[in-house]
C-alpha positions as CSV (number, residue, x, y, z in Angstrom):
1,X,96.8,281.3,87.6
2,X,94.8,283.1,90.4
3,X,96.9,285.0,92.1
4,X,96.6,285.3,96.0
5,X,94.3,288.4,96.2
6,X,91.9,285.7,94.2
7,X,91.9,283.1,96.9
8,X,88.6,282.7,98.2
9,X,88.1,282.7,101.9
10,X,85.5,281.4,104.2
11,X,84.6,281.7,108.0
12,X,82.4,279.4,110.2
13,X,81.3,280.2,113.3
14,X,79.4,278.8,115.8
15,X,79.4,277.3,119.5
16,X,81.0,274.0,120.0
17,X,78.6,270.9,119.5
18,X,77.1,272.7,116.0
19,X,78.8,271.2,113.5
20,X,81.7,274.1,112.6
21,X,84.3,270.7,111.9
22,X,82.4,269.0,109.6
23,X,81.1,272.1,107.7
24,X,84.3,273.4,107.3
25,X,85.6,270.1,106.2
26,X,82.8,269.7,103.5
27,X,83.9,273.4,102.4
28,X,87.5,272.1,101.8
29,X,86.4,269.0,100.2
30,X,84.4,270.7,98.0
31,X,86.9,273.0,96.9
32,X,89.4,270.0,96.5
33,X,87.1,268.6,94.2
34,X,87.3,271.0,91.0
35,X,91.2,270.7,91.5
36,X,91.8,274.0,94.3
37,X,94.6,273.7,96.6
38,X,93.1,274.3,100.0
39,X,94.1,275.6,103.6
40,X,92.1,275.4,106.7
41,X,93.3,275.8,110.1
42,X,92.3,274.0,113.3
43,X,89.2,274.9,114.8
44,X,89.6,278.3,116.8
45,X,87.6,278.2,120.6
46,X,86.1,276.1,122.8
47,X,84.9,273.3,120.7
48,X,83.2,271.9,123.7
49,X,79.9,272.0,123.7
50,X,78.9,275.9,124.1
51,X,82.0,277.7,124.0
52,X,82.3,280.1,120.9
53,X,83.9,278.1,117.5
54,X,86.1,279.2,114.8
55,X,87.3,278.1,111.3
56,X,88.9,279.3,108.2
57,X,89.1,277.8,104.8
58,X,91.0,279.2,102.3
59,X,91.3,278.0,98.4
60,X,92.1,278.9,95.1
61,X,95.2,278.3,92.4
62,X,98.0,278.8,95.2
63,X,97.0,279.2,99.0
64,X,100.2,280.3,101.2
65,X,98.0,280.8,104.6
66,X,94.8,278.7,106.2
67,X,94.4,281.9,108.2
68,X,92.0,284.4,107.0
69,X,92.9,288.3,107.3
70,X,90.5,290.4,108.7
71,X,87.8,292.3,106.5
72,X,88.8,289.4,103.6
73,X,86.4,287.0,104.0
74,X,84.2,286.0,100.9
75,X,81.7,284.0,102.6
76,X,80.6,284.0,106.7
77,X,78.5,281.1,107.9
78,X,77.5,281.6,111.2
79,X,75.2,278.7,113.3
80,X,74.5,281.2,116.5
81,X,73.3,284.5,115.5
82,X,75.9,286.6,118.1
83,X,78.2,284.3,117.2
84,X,78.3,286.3,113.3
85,X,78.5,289.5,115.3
86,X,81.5,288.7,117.2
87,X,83.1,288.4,114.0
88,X,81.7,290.2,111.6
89,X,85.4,292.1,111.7
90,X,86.5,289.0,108.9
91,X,83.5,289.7,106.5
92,X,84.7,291.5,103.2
93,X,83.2,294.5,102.2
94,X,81.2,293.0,99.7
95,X,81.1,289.5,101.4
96,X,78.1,287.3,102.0
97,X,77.7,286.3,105.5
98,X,74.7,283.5,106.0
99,X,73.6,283.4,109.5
100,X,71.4,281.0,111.2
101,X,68.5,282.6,113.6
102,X,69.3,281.1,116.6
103,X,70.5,282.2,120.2
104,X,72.5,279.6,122.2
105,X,72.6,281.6,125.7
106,X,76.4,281.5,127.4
107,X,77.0,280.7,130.9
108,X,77.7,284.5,131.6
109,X,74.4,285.3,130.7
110,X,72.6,282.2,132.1
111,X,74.7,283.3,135.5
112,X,73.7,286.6,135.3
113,X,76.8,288.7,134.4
114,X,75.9,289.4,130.9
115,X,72.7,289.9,129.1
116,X,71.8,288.7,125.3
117,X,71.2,291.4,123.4
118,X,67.3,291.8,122.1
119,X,67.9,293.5,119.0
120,X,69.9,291.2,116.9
121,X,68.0,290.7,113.5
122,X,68.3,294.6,113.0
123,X,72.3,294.5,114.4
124,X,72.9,291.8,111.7
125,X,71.1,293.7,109.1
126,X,73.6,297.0,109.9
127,X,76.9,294.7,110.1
128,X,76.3,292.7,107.2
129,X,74.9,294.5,103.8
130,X,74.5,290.6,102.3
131,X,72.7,289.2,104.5
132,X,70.9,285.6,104.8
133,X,69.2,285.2,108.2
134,X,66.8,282.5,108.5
135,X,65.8,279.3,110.6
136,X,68.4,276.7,110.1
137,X,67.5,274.1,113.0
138,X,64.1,274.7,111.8
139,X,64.4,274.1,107.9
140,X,66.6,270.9,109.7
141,X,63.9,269.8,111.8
142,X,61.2,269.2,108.3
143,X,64.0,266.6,107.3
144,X,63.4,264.4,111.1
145,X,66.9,265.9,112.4
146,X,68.0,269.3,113.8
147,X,71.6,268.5,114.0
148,X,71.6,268.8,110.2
149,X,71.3,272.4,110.4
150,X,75.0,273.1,109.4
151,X,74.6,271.3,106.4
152,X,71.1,273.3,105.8
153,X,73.5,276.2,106.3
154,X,76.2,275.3,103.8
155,X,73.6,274.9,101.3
156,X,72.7,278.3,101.8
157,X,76.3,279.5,102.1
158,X,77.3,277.8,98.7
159,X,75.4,280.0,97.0
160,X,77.9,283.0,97.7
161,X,80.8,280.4,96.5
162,X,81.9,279.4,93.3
163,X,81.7,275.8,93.4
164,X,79.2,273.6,91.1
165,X,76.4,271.7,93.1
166,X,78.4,268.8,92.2
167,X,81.2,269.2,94.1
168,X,79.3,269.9,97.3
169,X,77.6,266.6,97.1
170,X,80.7,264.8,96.6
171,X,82.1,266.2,99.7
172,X,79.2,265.4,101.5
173,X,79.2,261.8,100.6
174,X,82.6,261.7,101.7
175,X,82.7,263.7,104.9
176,X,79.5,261.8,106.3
177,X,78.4,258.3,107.1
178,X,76.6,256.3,104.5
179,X,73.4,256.0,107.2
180,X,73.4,259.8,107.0
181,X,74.1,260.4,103.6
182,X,70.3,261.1,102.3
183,X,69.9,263.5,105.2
184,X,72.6,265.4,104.8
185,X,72.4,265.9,100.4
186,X,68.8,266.8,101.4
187,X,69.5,269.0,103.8
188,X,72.0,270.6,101.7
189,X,69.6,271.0,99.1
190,X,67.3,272.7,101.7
191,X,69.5,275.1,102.1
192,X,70.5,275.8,98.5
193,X,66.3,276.8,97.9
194,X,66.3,279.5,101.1
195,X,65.2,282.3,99.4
C-alpha cells in the first residue's frame, strides 16, 4: 500500500481563460485510470479571464487531502511563466516544474503600478533545478489551435509522472469533445516529444 508520504502531488497554474480546469481534470482522470484514488480541490483564484489560477491534484493508494503542502509538489505545470514563480514555494526539492514561455501582462502592470519583470528565463532557471521551459502556444499553434497549449503542456508534464501514455489518452478522450479529440491526443503527444 503506498503510504501517504508516496502520494503524488501536482500543481497547475496559470491565469484564468488557459485551460488550468480541464488540465487538472485530465490529470485526475488519468490517475483514476490505473485504479489511484484521487483528490483535487476547486480551482484557487480568479478563474476569469486574467486573474492568477490555481489547482491541486493529489493521488496514490490512499489520499486524505486535495490540498497540496508546500515544498511537496512532484510535478508543477505552469501556462504563464510568472505565474510558476509565484508559486514555486509548492515545488519539491527534487520536483519537476514544466513551464510554458509566455507572459500574460496583469492590469497592474498594464495600468502602470507594477512592472513585468525582464529577467524571467534566468529567475526560472534559479527557482526550479528541473526545469522545462519552452513555447507551449507555439508548439499549439503547428496543430491550427493555440488554445491547446495546456494539453501541449500536460504532455510535457507527464513525463515527470508515473502514469502509462495510455492512461493520458483515455482521460483525454473523456475530458474533451469528440470534435476536439484528434487535436487534443496530438497535442498531447506534442508535448510528450519536447525535448
Amino acid at each position: 500500500m503506498m503510504s501517504q508520504s508516496n502520494t503524488k502531488s501536482v500543481v497547475l497554474v496559470g491565469v484564468g481563460g488557459q485551460g488550468i480546469l480541464l488540465a487538472s481534470e485530465i490529470v485526475a482522470k488519468a490517475a483514476m485510470e490505473v485504479g489511484h484514488q484521487v483528490k483535487t480541490n476547486e480551482v484557487h483564484g480568479m478563474a476569469q479571464r486574467g486573474g492568477s489560477v490555481i489547482a491541486h491534484v493529489r493521488y496514490g493508494s490512499e489520499v486524505f487531502s486535495p490540498t497540496v503542502p508546500e515544498g511537496a509538489t512532484h510535478a508543477l505545470g505552469a501556462l504563464e511563466q510568472i505565474e510558476a514563480l509565484r508559486y514555486a514555494h509548492y515545488i519539491a526539492p527534487d520536483g519537476l516544474a514544466v513551464v510554458n514561455a509566455q507572459s500574460v501582462i496583469p492590469v497592474t502592470v498594464s495600468s502602470g503600478a507594477a512592472t513585468y519583470p525582464e529577467d524571467v528565463a534566468d529567475r526560472l532557471k534559479r527557482a526550479f533545478p528541473r526545469l522545462v521551459y519552452f513555447d507551449a502556444g507555439k508548439r499549439a499553434v503547428t496543430l491550427g489551435n493555440i488554445r491547446a497549449a495546456n494539453i501541449v503542456l500536460l504532455g510535457a508534464l507527464s513525463r515527470g509522472l508515473d502514469l502509462p501514455p495510455e492512461a493520458w489518452e483515455e482521460a483525454i478522450i473523456a475530458s474533451v469533445k469528440e470534435k476536439h479529440r484528434d487535436l487534443n491526443l496530438r497535442a498531447f503527444e506534442i508535448g510528450r516529444n519536447v525535448k
